[in-house]
C-alpha positions as a LaTeX table, in Angstrom:
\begin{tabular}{lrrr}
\hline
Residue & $x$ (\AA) & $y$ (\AA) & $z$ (\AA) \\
\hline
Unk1 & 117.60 & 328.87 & 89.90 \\
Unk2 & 117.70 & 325.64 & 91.23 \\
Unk3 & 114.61 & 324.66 & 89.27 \\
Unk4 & 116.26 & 325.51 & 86.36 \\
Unk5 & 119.40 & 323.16 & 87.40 \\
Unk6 & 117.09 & 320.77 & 87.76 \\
Unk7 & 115.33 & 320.82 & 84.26 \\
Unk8 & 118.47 & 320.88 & 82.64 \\
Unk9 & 119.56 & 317.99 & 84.14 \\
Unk10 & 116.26 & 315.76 & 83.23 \\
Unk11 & 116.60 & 317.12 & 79.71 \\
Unk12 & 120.06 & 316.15 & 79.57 \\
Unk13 & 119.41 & 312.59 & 81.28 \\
Unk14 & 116.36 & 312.21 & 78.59 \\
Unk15 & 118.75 & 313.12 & 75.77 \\
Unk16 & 121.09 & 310.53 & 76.74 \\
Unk17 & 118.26 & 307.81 & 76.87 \\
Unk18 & 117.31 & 308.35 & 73.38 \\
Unk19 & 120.70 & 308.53 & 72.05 \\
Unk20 & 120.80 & 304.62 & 74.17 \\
Unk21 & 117.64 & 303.92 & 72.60 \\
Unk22 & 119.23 & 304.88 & 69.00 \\
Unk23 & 121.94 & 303.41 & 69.11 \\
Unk24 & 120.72 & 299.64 & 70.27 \\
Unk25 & 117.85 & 300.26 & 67.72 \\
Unk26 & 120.58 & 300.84 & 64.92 \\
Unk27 & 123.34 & 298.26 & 64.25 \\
Unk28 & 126.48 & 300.45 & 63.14 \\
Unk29 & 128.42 & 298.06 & 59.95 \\
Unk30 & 131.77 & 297.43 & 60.46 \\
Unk31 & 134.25 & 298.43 & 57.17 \\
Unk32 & 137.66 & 297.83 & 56.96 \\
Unk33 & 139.44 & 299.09 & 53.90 \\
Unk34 & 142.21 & 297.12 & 51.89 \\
Unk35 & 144.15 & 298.64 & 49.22 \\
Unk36 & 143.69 & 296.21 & 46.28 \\
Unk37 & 148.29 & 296.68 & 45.99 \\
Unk38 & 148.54 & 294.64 & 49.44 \\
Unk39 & 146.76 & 291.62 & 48.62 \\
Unk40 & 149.76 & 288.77 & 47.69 \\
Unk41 & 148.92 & 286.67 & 44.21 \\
Unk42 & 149.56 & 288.16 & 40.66 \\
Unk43 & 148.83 & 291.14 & 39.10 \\
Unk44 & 150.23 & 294.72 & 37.29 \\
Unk45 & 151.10 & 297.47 & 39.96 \\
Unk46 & 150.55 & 301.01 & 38.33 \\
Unk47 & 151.54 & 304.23 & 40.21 \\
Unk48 & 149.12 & 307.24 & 40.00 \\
Unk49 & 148.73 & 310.05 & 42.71 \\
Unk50 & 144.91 & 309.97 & 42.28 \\
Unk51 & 144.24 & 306.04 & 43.85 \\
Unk52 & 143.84 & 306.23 & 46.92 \\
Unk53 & 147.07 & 304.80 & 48.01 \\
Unk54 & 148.88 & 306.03 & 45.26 \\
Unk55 & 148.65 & 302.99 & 43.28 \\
Unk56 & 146.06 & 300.49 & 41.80 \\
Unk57 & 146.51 & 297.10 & 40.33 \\
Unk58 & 144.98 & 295.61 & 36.91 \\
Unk59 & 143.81 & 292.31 & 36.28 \\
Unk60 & 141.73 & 290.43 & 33.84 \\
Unk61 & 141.37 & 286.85 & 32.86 \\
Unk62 & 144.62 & 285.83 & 30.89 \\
Unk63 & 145.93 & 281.94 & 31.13 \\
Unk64 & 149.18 & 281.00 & 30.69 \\
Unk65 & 150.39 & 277.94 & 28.34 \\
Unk66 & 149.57 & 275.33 & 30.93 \\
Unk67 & 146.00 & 276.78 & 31.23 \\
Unk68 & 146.75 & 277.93 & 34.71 \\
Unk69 & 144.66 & 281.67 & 35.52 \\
Unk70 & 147.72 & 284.05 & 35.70 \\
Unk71 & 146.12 & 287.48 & 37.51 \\
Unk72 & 144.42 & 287.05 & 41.39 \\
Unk73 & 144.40 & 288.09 & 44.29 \\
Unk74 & 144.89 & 286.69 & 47.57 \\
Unk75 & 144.07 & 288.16 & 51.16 \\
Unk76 & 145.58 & 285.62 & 53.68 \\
Unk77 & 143.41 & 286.74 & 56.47 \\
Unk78 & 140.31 & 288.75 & 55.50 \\
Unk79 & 138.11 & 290.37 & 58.26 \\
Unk80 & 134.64 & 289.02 & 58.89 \\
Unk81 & 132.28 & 290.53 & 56.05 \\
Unk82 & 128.74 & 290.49 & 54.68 \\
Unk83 & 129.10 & 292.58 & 51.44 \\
Unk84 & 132.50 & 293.38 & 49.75 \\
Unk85 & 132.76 & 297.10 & 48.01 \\
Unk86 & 135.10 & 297.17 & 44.97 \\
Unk87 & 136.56 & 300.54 & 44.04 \\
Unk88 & 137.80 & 300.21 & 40.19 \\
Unk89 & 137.72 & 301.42 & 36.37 \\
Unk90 & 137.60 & 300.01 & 33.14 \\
Unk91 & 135.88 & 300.47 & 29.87 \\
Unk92 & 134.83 & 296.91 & 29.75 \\
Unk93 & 132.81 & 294.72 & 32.25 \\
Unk94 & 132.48 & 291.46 & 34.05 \\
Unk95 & 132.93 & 289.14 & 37.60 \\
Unk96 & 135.69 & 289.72 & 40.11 \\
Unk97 & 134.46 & 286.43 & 41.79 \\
Unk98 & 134.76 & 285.56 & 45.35 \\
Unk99 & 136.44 & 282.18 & 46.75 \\
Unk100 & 136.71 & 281.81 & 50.39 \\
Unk101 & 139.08 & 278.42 & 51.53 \\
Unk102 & 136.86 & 275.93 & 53.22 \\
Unk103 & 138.24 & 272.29 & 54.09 \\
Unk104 & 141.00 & 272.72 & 51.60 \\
Unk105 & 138.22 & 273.72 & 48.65 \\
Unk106 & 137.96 & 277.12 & 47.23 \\
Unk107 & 134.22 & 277.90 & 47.97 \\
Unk108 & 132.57 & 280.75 & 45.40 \\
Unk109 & 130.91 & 282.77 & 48.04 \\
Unk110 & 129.85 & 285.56 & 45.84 \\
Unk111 & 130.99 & 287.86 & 42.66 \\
Unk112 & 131.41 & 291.48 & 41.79 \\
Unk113 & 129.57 & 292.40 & 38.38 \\
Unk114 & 131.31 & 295.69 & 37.61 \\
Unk115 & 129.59 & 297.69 & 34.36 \\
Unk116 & 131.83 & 299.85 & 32.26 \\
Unk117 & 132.82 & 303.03 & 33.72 \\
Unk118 & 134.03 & 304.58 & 31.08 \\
Unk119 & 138.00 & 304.94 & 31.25 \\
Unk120 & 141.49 & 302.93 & 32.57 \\
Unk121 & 142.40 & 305.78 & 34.64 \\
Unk122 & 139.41 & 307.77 & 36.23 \\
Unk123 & 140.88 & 308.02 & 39.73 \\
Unk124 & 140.11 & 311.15 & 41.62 \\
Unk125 & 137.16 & 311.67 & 39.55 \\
Unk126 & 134.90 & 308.88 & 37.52 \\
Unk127 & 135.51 & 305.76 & 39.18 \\
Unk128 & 132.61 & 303.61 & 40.06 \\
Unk129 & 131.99 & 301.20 & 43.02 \\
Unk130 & 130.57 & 297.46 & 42.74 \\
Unk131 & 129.50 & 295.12 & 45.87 \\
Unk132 & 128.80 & 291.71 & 46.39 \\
Unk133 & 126.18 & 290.44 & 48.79 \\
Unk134 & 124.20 & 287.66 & 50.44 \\
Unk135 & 127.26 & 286.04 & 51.96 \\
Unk136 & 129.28 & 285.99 & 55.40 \\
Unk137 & 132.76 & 285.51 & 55.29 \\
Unk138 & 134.68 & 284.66 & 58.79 \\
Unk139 & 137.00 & 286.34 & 60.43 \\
Unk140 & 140.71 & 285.61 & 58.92 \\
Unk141 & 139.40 & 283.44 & 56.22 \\
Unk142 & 141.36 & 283.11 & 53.05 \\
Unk143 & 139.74 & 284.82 & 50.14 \\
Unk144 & 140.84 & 284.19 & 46.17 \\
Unk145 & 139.75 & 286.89 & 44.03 \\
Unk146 & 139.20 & 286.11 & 40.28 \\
Unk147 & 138.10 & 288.75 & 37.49 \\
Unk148 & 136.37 & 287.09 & 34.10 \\
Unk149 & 137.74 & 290.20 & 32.45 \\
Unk150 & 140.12 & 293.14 & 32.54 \\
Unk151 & 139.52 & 296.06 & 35.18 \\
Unk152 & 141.80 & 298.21 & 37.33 \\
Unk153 & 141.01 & 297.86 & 40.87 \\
Unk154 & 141.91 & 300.75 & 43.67 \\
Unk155 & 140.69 & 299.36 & 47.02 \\
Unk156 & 137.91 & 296.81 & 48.49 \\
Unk157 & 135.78 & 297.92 & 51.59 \\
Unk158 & 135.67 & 294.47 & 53.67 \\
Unk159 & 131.70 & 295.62 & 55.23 \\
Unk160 & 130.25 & 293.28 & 58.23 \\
Unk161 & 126.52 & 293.64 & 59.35 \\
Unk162 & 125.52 & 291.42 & 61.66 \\
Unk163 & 121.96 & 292.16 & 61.00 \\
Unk164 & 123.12 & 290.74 & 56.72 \\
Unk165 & 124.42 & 287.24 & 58.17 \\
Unk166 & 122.54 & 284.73 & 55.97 \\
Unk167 & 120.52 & 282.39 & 58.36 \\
Unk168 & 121.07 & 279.04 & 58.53 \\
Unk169 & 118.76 & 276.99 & 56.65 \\
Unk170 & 117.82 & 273.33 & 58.21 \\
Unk171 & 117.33 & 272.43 & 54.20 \\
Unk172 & 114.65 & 269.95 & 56.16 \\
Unk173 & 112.33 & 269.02 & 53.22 \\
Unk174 & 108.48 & 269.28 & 53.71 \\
Unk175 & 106.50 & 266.54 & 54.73 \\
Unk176 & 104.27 & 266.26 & 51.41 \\
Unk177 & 107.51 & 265.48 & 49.57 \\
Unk178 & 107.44 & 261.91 & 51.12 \\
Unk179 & 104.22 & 261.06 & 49.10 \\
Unk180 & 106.09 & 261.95 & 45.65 \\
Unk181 & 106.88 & 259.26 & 43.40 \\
Unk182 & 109.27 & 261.75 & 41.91 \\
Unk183 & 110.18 & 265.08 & 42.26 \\
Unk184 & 112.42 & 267.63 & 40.88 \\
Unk185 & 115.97 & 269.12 & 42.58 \\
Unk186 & 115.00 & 272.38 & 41.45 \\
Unk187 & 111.59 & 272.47 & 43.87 \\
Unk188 & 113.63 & 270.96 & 46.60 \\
Unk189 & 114.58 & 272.72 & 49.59 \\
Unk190 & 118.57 & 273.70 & 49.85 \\
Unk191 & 120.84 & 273.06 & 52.67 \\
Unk192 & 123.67 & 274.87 & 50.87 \\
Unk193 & 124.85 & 276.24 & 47.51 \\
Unk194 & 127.49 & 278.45 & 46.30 \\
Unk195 & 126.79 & 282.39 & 46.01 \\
Unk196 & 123.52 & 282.82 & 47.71 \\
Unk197 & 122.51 & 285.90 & 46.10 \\
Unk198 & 120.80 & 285.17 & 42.78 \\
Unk199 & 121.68 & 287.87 & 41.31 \\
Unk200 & 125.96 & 286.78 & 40.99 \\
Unk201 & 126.89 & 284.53 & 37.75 \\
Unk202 & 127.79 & 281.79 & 39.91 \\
Unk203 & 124.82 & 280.99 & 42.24 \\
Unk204 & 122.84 & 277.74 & 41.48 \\
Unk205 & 119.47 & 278.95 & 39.16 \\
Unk206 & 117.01 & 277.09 & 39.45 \\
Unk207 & 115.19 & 275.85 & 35.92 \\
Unk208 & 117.20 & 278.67 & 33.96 \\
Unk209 & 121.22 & 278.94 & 33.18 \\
Unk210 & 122.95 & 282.18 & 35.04 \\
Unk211 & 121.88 & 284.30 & 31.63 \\
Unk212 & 118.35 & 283.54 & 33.41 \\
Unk213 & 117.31 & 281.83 & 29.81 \\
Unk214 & 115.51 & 278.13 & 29.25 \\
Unk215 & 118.38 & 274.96 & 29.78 \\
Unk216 & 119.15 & 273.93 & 26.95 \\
Unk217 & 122.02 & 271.38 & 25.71 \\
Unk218 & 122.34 & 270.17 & 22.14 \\
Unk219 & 119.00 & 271.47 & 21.17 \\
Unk220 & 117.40 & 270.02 & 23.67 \\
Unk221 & 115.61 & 271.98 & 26.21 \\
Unk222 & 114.71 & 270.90 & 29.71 \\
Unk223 & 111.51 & 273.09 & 31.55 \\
Unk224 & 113.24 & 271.66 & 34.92 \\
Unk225 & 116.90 & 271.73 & 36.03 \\
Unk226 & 119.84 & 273.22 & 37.52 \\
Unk227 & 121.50 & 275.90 & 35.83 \\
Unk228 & 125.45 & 277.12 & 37.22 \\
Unk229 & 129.08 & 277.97 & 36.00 \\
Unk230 & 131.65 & 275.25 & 36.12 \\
Unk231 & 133.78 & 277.83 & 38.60 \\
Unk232 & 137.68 & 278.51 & 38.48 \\
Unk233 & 137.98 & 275.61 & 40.81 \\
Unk234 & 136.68 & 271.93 & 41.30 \\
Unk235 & 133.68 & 271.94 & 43.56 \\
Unk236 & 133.26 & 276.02 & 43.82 \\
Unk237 & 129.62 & 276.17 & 42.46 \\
Unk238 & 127.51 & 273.43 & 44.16 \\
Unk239 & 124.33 & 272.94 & 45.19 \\
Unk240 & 124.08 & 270.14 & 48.87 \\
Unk241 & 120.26 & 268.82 & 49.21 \\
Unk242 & 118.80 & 267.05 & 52.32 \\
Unk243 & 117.06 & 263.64 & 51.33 \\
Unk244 & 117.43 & 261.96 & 54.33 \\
Unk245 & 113.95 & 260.04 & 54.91 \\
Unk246 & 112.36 & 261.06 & 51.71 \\
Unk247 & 112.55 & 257.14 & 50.62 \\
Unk248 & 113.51 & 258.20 & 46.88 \\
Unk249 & 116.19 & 255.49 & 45.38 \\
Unk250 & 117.54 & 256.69 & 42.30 \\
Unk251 & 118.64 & 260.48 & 41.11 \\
Unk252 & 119.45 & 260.68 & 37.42 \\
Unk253 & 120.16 & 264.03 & 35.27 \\
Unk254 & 121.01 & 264.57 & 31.71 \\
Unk255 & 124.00 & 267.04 & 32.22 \\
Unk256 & 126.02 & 268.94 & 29.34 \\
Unk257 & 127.38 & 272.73 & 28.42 \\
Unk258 & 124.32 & 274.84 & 27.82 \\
Unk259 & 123.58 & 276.21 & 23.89 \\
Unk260 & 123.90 & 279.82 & 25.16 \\
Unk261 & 127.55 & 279.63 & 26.15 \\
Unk262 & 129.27 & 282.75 & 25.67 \\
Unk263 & 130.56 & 282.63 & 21.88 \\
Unk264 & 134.36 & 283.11 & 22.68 \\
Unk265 & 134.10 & 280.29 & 25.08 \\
Unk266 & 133.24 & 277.82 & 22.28 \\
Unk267 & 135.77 & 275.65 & 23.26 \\
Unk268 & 135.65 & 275.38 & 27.20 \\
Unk269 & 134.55 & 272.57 & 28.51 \\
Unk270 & 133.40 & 270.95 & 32.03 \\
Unk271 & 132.60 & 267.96 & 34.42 \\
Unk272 & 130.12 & 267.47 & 36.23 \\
Unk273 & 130.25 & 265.60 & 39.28 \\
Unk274 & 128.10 & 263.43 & 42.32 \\
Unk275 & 128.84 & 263.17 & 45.86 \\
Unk276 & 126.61 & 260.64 & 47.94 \\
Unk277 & 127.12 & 261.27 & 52.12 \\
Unk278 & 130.66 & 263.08 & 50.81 \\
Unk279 & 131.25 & 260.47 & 48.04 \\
Unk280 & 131.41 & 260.77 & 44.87 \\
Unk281 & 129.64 & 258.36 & 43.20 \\
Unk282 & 129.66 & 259.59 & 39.18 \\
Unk283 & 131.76 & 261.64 & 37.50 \\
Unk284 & 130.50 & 262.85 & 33.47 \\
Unk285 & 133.11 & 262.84 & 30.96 \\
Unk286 & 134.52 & 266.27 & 29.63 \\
Unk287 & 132.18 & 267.59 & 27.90 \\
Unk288 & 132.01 & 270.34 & 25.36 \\
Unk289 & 129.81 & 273.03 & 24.18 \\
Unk290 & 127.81 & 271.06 & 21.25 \\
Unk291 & 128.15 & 267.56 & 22.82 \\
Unk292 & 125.23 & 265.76 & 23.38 \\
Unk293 & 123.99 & 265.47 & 26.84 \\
Unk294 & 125.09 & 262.90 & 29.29 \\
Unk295 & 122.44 & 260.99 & 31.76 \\
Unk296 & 124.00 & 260.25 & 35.40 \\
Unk297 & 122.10 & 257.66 & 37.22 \\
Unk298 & 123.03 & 257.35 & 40.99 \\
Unk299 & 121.48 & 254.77 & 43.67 \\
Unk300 & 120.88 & 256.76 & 46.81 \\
Unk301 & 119.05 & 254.42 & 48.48 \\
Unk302 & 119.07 & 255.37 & 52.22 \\
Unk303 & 121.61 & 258.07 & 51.67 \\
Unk304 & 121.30 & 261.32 & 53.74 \\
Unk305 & 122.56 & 264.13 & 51.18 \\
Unk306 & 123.24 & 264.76 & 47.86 \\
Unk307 & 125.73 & 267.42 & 46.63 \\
Unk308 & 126.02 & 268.54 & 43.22 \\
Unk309 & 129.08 & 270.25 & 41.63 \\
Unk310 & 130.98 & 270.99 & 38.54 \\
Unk311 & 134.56 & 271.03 & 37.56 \\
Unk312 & 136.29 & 273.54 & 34.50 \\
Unk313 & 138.44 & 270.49 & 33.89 \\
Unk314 & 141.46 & 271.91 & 33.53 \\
Unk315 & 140.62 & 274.69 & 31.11 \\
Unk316 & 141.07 & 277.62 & 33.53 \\
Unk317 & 137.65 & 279.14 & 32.44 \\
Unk318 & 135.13 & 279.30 & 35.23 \\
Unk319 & 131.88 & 281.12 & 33.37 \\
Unk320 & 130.96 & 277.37 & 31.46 \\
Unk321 & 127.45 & 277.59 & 31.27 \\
Unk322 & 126.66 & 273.94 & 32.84 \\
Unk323 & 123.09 & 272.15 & 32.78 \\
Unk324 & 121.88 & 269.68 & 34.98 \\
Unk325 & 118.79 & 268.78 & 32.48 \\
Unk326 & 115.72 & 267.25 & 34.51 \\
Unk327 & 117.78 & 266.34 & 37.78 \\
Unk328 & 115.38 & 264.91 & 39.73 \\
Unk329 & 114.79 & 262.43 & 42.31 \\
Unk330 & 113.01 & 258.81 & 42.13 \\
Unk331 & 112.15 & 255.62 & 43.48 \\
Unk332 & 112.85 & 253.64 & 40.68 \\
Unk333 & 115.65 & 252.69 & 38.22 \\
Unk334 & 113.02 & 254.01 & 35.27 \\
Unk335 & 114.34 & 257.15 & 33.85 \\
Unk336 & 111.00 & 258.18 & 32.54 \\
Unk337 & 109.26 & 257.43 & 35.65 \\
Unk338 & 111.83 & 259.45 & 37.26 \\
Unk339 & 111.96 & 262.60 & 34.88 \\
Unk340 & 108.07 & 263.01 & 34.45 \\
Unk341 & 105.54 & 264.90 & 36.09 \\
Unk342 & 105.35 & 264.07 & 39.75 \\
Unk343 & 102.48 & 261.87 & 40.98 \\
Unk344 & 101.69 & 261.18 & 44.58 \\
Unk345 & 103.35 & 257.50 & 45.75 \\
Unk346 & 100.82 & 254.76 & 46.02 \\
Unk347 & 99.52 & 254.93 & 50.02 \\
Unk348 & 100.20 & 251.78 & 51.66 \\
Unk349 & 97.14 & 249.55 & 53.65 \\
Unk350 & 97.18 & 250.99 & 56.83 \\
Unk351 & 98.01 & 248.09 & 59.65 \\
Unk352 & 95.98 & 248.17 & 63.07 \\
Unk353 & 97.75 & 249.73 & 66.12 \\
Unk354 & 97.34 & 249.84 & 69.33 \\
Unk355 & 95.23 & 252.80 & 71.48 \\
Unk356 & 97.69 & 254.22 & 73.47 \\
Unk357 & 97.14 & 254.71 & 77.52 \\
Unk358 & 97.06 & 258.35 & 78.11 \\
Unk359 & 100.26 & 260.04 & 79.28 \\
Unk360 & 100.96 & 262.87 & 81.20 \\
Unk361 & 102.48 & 265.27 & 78.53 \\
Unk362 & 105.41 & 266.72 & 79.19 \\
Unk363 & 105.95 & 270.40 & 78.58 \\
Unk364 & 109.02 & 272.96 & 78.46 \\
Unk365 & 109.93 & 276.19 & 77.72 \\
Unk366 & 112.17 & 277.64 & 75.16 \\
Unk367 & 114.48 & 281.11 & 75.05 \\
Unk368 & 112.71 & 283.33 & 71.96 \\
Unk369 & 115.72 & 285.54 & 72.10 \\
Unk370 & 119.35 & 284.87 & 73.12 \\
Unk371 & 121.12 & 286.72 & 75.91 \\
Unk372 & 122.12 & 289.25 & 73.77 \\
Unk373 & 119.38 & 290.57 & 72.58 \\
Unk374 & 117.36 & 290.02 & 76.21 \\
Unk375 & 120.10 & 292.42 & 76.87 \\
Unk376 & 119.12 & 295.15 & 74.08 \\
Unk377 & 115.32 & 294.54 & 75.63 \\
Unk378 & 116.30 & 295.43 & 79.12 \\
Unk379 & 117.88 & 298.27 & 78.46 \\
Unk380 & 115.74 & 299.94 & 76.11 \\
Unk381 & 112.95 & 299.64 & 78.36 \\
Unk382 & 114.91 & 300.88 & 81.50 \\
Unk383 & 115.50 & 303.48 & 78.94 \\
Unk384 & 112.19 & 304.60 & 77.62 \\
Unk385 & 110.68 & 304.35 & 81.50 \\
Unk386 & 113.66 & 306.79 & 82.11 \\
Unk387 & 112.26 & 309.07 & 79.77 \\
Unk388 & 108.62 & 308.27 & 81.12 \\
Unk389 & 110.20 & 309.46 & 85.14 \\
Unk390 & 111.48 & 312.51 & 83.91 \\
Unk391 & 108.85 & 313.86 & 81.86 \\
Unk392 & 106.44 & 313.12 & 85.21 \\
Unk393 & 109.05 & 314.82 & 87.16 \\
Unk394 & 109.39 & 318.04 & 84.85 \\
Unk395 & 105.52 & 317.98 & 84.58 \\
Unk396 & 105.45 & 318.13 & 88.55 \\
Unk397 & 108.27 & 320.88 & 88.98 \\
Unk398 & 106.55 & 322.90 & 86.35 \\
Unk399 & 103.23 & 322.53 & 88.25 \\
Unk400 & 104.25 & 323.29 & 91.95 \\
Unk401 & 106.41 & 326.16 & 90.43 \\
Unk402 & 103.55 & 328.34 & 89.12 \\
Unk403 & 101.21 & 327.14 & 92.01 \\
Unk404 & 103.77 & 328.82 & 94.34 \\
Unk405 & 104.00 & 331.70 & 91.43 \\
Unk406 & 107.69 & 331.06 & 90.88 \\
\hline
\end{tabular}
């Protein structure tokens, strides 16, 4: 009897340590839920018993007379999140894009692409779900939600991973780079852009507009480039480059509305716009779909970063399909020096130095892993040798019980 006490036990205690083991080996998401109705901004309420909380709201992409987007939504203190699940219906399709308030500037963080579903009022049965990922969003941040056409929304899922937090990039540019004469923005490295995931309408592409076709502006195509949306708001689609060190002096860019602009947004427009060590330094006109391109030349001698960004200019549309033709970086004032192939810089005469006396060298040692996840370590191998003891332990109960014919 009291064998058998003790074998249940062990096989309880070795249950529990692989239930520890599971559940430090599995990161469990976080989702809040927010009915769509309880967000402030503007929008059209509509009661019906099958949404979930007995109402959804529709939206779509209507401006007023001033130009001014009249449906969005606004959650004044979001939880943290890494994706963003949109419960909704609608026989059309289109963005519900994602600003998050940062230093006073709307930030596009990410956008909801949400195909047809079929019907206006599918709830209880039809309705689809849509996410947007690639992003982290802090904890009682203010997000702006935008759609670039008409859908009726039930509820969002607010879903935090902490394994899906981007990681920060240095944006530190490699060493090679340095012996350029020229080189392209578009095979640069990125300390920051807007909407990380590739995938969303208005992420930064690189050498191809957001419909993933060739640049072009005016019939004029360019193989290297930026491609990205002029956004709902100044500054909400940008790209922010690292060229501190490089010892490039000049960026220049022809920069216009791309050819493939949606049709019914023949008559949008957009700016596009330098910043220097956070100042701007050029500014393009408003341009139109059909203009010819613009070139912006900009002396960055010594400078540290380079941001990139576009403005709708007061249109209220935020899908412009904006080209920054050839932007590219140089160290002289030649725009055709700048804009063609890149050549290594001439080397310099190397100039005699010194041997230097030999020096102790100094060495250190670094944490691989934070506290935390020393933490996770510890305990998962207290765990497992745990499981190791009591194994050894049944083993030798088992063994002295039948040599004693028990």
């Amino acid at each position: 009897m009291r064998i058998k006490l003790i074998f249940t036990v062990l096989i309880v205690c070795v249950l529990l340590c692989l239930s520890l083991i599971i559940g430090f080996a599995e990161d469990k998401a976080e989702i809040v839920k927010l009915e769509a109705e309880n967000a402030t901004g503007q929008y059209v309420t509509v009661d019906d018993a099958g949404a979930s909380g007995g109402r959804f709201i529709g939206v779509d992409h209507t401006l007023d007379n001033e130009n001014n987007i009249q449906y969005y939504l606004v959650y004044e203190n979001a939880p943290k999140c890494t994706e963003i699940k949109m419960i909704y219906a609608t026989p059309g399709m289109g963005d519900v894009v994602v600003y998050v308030e940062e230093n006073g500037r709307n930030i596009a963080v990410g956008s909801i692409y949400f195909p047809p579903s079929g019907d206006w009022y599918p709830y209880g049965g039809d309705e689809l779900e849509a996410s947007a990922v690639g992003f982290y969003i802090p904890e009682g941040s203010k997000v702006t939600m935008i759609a670039t056409g008409s859908v009726n929304i039930d509820y969002f899922e607010f879903i935090y991973n902490e394994e899906d937090v981007p990681k920060p990039e240095d944006g530190k540019q490699d060493e090679d780079v340095k012996n350029l004469n020229n080189v392209f923005l578009s095979d640069l490295k990125w300390v920051n852009s807007s909407c990380h995931n590739q995938e969303s309408t208005f992420s930064v592409h690189t050498d191809r507009n957001y419909l993933f076709e060739p640049l072009q502006v005016a019939g004029t195509v360019y193989d290297k480039g930026l491609g990205m949306t002029s956004g709902h708001y100044e500054g909400a689609v940008f790209v922010e480059i690292d060229i501190e060190g490089l010892g490039f002096t000049t960026f220049a860019s022809y920069v216009g509305l791309d050819d493939k602009t949606v049709p019914n947004l023949i008559e949008s427009n957009a700016q596009f716009i330098v910043e220097v060590d956070g100042e701007e330094k050029a500014r393009s006109g408003i341009l139109k779909m059909g203009d010819d391109p613009e070139l912006l030349v900009v002396d960055i001698t010594g400078a540290k970063r380079l941001k990139l960004y576009t403005s709708p200019a007061g249109d209220g549309i935020g899908i412009d399909c904006c080209v920054w033709g050839n932007a590219a970086l140089g160290r002289s004032t030649n725009v055709d020096e700048i804009f063609a192939t890149p050549t290594p810089a001439p080397t310099p005469e190397p100039t005699p130095t010194a041997v230097p006396t030999d020096t102790p060298e100094k060495t250190g040692s670094s944490k691989n892993e934070d506290e935390q996840d020393n933490t996770k370590i510890y305990i998962i191998i207290v765990a497992a040798a745990l499981v190791v003891a009591a194994i050894i332990v049944v083993i030798s109960i088992k063994k002295k019980a039948k040599d004693k014919g028990i």
